[in-house]
mmCIF file of the N, C-alpha and C atoms, coordinates in Angstrom:
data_MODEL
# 
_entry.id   MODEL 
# 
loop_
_atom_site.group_PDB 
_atom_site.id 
_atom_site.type_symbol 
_atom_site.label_atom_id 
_atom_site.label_alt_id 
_atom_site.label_comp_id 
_atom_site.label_asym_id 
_atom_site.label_entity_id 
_atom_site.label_seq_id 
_atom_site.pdbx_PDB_ins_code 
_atom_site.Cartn_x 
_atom_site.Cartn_y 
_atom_site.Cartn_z 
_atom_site.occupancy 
_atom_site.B_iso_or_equiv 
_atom_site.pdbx_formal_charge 
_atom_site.auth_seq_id 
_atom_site.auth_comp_id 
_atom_site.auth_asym_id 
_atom_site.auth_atom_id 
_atom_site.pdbx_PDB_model_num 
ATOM 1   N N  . UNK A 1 1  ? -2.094  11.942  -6.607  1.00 0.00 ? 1  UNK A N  1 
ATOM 2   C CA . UNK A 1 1  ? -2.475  10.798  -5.808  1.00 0.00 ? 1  UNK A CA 1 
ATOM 3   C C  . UNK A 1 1  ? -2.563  9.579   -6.719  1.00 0.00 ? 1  UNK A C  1 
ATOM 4   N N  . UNK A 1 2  ? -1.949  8.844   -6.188  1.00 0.00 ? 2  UNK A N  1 
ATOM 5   C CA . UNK A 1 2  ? -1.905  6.724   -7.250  1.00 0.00 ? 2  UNK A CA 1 
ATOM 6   C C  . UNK A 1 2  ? -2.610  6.259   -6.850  1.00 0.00 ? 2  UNK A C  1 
ATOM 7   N N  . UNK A 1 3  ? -3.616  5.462   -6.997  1.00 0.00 ? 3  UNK A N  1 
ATOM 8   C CA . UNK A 1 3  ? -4.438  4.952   -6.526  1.00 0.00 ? 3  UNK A CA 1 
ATOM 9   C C  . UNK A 1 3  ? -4.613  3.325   -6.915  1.00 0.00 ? 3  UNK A C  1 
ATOM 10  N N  . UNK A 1 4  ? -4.536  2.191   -5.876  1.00 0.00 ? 4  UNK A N  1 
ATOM 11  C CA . UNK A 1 4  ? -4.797  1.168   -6.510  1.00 0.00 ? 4  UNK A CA 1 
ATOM 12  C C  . UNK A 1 4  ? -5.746  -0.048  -5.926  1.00 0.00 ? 4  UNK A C  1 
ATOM 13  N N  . UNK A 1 5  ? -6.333  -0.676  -6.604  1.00 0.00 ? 5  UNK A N  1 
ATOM 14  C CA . UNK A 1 5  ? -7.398  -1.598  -5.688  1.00 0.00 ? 5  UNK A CA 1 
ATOM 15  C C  . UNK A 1 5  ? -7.347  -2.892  -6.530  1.00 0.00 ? 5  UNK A C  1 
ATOM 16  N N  . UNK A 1 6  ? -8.127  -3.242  -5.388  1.00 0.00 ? 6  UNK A N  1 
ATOM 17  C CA . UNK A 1 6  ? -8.264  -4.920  -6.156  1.00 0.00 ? 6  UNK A CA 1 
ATOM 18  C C  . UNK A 1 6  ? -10.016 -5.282  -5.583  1.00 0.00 ? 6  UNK A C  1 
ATOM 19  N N  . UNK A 1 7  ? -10.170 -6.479  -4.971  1.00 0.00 ? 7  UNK A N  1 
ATOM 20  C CA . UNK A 1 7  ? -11.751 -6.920  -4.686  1.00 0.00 ? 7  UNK A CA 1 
ATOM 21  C C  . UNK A 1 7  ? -11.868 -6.396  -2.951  1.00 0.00 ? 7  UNK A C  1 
ATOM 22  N N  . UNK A 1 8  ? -10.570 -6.211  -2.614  1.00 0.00 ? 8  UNK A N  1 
ATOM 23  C CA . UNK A 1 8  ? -10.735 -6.287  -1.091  1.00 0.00 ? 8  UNK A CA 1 
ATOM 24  C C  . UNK A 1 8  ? -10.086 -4.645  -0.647  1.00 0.00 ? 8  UNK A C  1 
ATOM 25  N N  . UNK A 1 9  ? -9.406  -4.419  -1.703  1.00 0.00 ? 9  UNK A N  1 
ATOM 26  C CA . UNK A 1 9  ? -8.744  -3.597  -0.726  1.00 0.00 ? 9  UNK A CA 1 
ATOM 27  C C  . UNK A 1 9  ? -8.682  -1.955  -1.689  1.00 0.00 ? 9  UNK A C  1 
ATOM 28  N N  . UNK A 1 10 ? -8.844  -0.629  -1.282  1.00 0.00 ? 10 UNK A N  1 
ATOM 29  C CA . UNK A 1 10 ? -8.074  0.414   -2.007  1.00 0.00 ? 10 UNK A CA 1 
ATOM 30  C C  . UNK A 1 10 ? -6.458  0.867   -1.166  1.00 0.00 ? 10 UNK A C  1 
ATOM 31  N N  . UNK A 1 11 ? -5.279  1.106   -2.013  1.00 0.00 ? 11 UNK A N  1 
ATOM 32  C CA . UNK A 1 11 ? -4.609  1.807   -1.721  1.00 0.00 ? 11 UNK A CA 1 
ATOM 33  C C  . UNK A 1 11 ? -4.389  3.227   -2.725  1.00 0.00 ? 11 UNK A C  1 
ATOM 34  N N  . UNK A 1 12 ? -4.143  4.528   -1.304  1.00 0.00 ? 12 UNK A N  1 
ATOM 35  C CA . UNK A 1 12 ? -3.537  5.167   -2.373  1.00 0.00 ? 12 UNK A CA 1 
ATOM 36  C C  . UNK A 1 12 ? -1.929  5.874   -1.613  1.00 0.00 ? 12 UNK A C  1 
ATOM 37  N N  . UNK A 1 13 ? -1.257  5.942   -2.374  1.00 0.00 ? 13 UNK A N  1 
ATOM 38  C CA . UNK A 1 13 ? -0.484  7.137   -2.207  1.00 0.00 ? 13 UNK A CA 1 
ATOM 39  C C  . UNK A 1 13 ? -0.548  7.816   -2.722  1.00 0.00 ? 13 UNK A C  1 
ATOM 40  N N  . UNK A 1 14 ? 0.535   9.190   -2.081  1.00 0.00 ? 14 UNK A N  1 
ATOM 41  C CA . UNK A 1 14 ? 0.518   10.321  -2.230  1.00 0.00 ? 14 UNK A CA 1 
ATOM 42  C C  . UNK A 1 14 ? 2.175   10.866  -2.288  1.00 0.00 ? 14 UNK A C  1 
ATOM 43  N N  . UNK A 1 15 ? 2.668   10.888  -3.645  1.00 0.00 ? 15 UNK A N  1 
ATOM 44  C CA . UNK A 1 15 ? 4.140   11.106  -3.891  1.00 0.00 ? 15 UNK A CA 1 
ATOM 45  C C  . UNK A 1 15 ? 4.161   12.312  -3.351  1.00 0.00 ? 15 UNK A C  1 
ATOM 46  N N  . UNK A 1 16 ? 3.730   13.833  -3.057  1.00 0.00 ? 16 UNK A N  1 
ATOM 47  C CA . UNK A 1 16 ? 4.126   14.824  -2.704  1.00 0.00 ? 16 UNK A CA 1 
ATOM 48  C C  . UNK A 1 16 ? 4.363   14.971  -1.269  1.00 0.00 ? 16 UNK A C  1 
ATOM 49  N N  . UNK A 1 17 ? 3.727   13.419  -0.326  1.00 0.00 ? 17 UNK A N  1 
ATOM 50  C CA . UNK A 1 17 ? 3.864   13.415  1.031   1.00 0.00 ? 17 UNK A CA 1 
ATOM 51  C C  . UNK A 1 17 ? 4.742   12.644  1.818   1.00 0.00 ? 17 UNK A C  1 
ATOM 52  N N  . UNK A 1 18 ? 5.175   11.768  0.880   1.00 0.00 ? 18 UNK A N  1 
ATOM 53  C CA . UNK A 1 18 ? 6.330   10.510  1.016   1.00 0.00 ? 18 UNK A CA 1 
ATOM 54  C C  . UNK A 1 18 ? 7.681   11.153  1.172   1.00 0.00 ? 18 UNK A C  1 
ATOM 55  N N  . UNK A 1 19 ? 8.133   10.992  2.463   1.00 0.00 ? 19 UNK A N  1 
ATOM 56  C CA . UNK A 1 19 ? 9.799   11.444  2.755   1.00 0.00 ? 19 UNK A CA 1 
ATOM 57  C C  . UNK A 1 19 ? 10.250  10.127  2.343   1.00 0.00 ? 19 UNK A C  1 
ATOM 58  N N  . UNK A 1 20 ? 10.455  9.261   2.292   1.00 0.00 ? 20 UNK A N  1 
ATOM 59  C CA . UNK A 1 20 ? 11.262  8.152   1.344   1.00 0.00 ? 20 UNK A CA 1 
ATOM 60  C C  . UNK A 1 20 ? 12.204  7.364   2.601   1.00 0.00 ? 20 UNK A C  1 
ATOM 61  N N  . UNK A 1 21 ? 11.711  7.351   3.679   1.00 0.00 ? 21 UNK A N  1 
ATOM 62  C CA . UNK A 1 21 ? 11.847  6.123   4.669   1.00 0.00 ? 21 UNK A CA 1 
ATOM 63  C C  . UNK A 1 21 ? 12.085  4.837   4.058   1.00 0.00 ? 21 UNK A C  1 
ATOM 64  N N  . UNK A 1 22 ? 11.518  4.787   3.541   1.00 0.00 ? 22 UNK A N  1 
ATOM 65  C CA . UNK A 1 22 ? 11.347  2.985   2.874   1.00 0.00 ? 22 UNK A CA 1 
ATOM 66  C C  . UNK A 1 22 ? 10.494  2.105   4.161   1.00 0.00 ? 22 UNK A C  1 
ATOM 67  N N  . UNK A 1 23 ? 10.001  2.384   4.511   1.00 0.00 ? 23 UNK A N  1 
ATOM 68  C CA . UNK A 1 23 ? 9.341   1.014   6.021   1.00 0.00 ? 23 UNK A CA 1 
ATOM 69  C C  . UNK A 1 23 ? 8.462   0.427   5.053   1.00 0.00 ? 23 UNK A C  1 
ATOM 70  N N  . UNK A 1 24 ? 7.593   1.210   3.954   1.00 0.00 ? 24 UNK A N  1 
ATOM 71  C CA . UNK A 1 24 ? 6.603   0.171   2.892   1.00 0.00 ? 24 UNK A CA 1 
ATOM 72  C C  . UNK A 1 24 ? 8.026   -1.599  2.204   1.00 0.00 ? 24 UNK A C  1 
ATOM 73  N N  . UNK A 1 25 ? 8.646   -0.576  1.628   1.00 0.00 ? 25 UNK A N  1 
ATOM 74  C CA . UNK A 1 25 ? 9.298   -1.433  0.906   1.00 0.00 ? 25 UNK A CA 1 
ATOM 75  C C  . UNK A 1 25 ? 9.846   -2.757  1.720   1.00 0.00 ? 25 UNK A C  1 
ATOM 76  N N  . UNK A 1 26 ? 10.631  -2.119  3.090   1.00 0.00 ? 26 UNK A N  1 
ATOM 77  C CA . UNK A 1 26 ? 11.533  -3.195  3.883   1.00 0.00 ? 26 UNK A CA 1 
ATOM 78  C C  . UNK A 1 26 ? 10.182  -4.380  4.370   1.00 0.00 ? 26 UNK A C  1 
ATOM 79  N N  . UNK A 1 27 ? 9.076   -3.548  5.142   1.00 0.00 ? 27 UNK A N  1 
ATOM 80  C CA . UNK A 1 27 ? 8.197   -4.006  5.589   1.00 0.00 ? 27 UNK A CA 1 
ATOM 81  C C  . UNK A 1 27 ? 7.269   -5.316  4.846   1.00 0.00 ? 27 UNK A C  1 
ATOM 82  N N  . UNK A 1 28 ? 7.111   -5.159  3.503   1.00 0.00 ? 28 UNK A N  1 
ATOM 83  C CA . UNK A 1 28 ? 6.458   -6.047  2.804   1.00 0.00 ? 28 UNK A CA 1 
ATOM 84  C C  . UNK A 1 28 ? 6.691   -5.862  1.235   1.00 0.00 ? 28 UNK A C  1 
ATOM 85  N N  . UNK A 1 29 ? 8.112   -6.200  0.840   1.00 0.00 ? 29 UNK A N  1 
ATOM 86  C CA . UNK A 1 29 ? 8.713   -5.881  -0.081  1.00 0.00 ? 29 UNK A CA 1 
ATOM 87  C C  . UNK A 1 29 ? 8.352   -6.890  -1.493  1.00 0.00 ? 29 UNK A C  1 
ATOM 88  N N  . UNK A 1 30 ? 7.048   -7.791  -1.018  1.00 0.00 ? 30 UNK A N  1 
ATOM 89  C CA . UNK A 1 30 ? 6.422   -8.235  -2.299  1.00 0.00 ? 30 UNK A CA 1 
ATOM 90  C C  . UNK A 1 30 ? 5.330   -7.438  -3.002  1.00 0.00 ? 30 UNK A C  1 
ATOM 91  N N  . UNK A 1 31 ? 4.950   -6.572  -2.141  1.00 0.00 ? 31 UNK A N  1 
ATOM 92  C CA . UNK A 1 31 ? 3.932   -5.591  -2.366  1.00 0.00 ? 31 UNK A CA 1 
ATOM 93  C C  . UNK A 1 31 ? 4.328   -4.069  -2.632  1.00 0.00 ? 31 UNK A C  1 
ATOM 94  N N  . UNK A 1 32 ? 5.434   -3.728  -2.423  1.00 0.00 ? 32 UNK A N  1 
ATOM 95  C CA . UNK A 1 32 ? 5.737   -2.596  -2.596  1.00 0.00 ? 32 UNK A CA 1 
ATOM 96  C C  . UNK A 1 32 ? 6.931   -2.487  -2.769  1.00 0.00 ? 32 UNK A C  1 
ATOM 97  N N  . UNK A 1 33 ? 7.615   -2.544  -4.101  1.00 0.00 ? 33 UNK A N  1 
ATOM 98  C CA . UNK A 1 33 ? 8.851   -2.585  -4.819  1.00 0.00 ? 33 UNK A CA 1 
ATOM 99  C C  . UNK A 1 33 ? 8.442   -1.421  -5.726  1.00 0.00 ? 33 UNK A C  1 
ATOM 100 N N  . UNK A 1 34 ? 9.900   -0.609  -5.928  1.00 0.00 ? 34 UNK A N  1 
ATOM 101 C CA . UNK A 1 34 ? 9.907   1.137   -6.410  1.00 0.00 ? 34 UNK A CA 1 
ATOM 102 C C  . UNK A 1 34 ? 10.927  0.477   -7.869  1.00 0.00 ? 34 UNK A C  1 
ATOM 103 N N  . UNK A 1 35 ? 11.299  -1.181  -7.602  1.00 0.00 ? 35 UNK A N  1 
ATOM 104 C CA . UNK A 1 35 ? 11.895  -0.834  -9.007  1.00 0.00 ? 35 UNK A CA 1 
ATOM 105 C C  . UNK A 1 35 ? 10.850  -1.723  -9.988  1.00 0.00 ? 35 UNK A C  1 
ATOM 106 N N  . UNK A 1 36 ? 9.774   -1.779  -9.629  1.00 0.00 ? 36 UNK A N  1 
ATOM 107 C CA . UNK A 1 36 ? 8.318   -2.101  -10.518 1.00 0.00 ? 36 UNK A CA 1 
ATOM 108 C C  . UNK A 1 36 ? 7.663   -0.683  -11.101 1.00 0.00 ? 36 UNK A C  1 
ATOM 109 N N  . UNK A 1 37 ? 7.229   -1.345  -11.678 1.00 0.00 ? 37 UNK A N  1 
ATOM 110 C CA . UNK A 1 37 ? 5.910   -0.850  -12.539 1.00 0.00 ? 37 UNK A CA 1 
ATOM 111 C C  . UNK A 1 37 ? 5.297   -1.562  -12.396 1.00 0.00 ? 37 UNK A C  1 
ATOM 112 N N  . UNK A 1 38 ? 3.697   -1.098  -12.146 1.00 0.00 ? 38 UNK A N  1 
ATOM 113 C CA . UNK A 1 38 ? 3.100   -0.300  -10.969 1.00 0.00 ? 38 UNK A CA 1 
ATOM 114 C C  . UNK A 1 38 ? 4.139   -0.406  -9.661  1.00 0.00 ? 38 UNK A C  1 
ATOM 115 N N  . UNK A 1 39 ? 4.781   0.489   -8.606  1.00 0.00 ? 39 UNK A N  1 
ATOM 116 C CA . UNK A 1 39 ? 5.575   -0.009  -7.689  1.00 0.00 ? 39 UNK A CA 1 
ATOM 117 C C  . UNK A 1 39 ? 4.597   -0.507  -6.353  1.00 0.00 ? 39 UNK A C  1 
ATOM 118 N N  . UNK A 1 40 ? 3.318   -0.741  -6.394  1.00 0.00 ? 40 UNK A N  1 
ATOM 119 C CA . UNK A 1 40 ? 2.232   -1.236  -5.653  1.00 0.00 ? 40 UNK A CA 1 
ATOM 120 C C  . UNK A 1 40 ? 1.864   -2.423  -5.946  1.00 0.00 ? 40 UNK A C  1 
ATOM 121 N N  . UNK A 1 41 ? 1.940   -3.482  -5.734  1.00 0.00 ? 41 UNK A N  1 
ATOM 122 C CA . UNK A 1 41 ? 1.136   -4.731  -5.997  1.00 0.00 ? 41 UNK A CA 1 
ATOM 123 C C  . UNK A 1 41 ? 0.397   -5.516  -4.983  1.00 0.00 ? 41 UNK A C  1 
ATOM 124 N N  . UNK A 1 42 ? -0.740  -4.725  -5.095  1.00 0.00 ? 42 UNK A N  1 
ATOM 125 C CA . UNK A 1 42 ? -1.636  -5.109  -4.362  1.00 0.00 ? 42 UNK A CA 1 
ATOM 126 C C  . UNK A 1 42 ? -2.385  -6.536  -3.990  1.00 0.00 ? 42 UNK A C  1 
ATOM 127 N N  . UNK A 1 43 ? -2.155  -7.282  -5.093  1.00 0.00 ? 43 UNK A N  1 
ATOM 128 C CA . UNK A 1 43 ? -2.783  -8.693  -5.254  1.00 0.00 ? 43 UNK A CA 1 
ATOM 129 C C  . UNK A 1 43 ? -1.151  -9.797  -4.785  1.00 0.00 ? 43 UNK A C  1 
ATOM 130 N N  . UNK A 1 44 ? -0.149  -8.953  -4.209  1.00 0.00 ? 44 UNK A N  1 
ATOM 131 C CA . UNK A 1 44 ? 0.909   -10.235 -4.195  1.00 0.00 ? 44 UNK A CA 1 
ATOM 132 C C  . UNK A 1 44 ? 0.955   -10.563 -2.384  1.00 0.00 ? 44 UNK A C  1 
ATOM 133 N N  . UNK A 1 45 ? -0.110  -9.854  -1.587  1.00 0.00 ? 45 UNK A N  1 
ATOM 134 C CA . UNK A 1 45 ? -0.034  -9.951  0.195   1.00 0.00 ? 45 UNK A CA 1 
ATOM 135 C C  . UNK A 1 45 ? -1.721  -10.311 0.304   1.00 0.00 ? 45 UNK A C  1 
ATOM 136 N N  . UNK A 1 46 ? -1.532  -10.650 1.358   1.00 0.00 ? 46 UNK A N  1 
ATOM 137 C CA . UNK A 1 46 ? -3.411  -10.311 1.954   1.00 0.00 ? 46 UNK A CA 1 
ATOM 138 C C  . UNK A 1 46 ? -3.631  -8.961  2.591   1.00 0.00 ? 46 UNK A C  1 
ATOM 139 N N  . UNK A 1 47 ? -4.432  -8.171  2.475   1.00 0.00 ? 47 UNK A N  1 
ATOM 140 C CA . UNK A 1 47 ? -5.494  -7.241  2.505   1.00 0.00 ? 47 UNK A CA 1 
ATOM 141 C C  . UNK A 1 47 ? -4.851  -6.356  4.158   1.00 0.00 ? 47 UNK A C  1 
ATOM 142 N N  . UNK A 1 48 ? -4.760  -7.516  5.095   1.00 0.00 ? 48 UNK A N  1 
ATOM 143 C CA . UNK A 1 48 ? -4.832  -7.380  6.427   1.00 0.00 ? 48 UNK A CA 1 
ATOM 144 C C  . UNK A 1 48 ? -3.253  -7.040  6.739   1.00 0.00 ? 48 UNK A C  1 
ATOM 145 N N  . UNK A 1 49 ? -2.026  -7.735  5.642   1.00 0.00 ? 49 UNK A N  1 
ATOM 146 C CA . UNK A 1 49 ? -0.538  -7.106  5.570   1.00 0.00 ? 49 UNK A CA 1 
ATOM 147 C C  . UNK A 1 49 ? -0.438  -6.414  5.518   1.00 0.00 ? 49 UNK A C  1 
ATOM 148 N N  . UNK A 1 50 ? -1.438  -5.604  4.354   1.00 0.00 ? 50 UNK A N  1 
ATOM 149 C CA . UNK A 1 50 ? -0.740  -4.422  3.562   1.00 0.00 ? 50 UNK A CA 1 
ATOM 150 C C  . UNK A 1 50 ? -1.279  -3.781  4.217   1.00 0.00 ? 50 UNK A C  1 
ATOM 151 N N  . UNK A 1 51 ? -2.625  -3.574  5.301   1.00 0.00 ? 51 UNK A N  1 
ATOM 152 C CA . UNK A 1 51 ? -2.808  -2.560  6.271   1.00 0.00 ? 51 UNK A CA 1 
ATOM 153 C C  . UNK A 1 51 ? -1.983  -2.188  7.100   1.00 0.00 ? 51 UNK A C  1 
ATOM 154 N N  . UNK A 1 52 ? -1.214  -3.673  7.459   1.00 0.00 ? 52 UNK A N  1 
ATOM 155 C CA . UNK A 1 52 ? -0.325  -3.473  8.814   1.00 0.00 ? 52 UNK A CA 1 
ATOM 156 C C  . UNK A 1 52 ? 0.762   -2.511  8.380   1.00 0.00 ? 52 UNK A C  1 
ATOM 157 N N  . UNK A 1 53 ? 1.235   -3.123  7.315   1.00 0.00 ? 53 UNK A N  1 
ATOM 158 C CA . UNK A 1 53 ? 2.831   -2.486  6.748   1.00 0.00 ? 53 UNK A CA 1 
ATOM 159 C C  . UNK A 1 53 ? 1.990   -0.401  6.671   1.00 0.00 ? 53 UNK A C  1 
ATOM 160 N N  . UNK A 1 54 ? 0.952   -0.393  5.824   1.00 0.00 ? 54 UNK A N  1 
ATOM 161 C CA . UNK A 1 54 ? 0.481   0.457   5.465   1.00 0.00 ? 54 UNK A CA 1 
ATOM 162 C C  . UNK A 1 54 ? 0.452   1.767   6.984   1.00 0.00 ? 54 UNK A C  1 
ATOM 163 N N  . UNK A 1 55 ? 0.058   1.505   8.057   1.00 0.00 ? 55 UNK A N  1 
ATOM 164 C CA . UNK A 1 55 ? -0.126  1.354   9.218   1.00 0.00 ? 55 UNK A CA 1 
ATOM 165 C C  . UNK A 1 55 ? 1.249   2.310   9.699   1.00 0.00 ? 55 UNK A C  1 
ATOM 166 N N  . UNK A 1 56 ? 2.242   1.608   9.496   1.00 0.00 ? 56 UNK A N  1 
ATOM 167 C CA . UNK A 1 56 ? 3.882   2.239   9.849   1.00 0.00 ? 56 UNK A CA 1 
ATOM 168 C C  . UNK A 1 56 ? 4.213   3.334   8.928   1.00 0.00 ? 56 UNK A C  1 
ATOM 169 N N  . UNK A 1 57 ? 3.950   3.573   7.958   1.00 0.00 ? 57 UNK A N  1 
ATOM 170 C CA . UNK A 1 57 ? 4.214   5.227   7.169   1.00 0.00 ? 57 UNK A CA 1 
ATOM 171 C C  . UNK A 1 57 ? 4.380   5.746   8.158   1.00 0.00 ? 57 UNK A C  1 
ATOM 172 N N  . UNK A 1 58 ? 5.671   6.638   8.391   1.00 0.00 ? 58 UNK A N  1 
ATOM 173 C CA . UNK A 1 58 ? 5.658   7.518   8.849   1.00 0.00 ? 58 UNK A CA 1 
ATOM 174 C C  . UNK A 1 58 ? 5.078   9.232   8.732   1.00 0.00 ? 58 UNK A C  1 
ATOM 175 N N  . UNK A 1 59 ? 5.032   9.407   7.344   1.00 0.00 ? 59 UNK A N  1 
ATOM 176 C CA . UNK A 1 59 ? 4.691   10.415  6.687   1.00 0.00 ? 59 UNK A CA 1 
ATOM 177 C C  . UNK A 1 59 ? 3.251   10.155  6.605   1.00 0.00 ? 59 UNK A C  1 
ATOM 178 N N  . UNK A 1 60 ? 2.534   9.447   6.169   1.00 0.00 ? 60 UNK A N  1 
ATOM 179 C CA . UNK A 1 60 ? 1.132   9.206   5.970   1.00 0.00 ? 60 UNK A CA 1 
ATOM 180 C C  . UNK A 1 60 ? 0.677   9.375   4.603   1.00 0.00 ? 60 UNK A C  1 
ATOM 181 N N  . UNK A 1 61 ? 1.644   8.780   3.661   1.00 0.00 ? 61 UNK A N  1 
ATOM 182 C CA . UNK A 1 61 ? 1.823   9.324   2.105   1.00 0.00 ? 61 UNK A CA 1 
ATOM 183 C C  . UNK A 1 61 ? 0.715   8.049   1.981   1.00 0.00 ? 61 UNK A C  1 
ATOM 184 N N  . UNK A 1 62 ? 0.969   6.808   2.377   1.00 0.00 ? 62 UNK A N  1 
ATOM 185 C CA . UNK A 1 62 ? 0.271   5.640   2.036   1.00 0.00 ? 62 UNK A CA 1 
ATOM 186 C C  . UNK A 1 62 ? -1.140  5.782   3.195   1.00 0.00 ? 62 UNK A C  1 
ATOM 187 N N  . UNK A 1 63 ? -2.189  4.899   2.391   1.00 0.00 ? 63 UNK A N  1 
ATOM 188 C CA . UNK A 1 63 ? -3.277  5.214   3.122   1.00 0.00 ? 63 UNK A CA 1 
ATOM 189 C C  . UNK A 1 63 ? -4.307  3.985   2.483   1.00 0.00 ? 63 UNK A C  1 
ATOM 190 N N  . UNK A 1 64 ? -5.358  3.473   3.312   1.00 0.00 ? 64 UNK A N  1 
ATOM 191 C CA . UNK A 1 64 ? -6.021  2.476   2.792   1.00 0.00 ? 64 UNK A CA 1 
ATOM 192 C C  . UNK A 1 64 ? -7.500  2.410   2.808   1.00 0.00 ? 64 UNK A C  1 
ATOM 193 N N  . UNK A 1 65 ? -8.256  1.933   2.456   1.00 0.00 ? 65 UNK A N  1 
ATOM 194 C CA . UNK A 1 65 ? -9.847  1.075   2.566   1.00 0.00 ? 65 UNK A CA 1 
ATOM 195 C C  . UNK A 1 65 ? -10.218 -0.179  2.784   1.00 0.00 ? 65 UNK A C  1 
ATOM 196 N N  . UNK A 1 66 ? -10.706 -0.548  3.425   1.00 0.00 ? 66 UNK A N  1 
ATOM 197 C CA . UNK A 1 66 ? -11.339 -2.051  3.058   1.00 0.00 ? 66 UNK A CA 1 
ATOM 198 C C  . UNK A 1 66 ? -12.526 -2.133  2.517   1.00 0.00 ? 66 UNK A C  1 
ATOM 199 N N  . UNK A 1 67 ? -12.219 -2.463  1.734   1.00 0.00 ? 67 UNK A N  1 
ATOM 200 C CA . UNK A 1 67 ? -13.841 -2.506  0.872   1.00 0.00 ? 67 UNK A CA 1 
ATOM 201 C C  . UNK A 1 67 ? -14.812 -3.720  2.090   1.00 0.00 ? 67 UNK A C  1 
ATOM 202 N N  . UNK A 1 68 ? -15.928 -3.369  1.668   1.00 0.00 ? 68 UNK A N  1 
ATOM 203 C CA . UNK A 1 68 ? -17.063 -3.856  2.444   1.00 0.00 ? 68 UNK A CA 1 
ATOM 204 C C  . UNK A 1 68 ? -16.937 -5.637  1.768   1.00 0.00 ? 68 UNK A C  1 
ATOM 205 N N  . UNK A 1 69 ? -17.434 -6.438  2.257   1.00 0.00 ? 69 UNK A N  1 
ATOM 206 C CA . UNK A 1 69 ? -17.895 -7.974  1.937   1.00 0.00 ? 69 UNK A CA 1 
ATOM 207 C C  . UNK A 1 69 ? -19.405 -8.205  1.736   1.00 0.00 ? 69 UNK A C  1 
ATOM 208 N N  . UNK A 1 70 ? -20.058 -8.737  0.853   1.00 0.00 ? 70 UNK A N  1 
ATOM 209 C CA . UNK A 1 70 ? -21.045 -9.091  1.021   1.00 0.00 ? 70 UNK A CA 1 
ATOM 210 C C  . UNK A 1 70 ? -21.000 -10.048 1.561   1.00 0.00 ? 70 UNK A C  1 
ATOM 211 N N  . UNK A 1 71 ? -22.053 -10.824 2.393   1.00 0.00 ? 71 UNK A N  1 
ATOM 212 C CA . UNK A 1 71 ? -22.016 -12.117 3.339   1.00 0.00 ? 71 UNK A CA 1 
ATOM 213 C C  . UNK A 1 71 ? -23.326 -12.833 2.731   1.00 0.00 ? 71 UNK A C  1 
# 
C-alpha cells in the first residue's frame, strides 16, 4: 500500500488491486502521472478533485481521507 498526504488530504493506493484502466491518470492527469516519481501529486489539484477523480476507480485500488479542519 503507497500512501500519500498533505494538510488536507490522505491518499492511498494499492498496486496489487489496480487493473490499469487509467481513469486516475486521464481524469486528473496533474495529479496522477505514472511517468513521475512519486506518480501521486497530491499538492498539484484541490482536495475535493482528487476525491472526485479518486471516486471513478474502477477497481478501488485508489482510496481517500479528508483530514478534519480545525475552525
Amino acid at each position: 500500500m503507497q500512501e500519500y498526504e498533505n494538510a488536507k488530504l490522505i491518499v492511498r493506493f494499492d498496486p496489487q488491486v489496480c487493473i490499469h484502466v487509467g481513469a486516475c491518470l486521464r481524469g486528473l492527469p496533474a495529479v496522477f502521472d505514472a511517468s513521475r516519481d512519486p506518480w501521486i501529486d497530491i499538492d498539484a489539484a484541490p482536495a475535493e478533485a482528487i476525491a472526485d477523480t479518486i471516486g471513478r476507480c474502477p477497481s478501488g485500488a485508489l482510496s481517500y481521507r479528508l483530514k478534519a479542519t480545525a475552525d
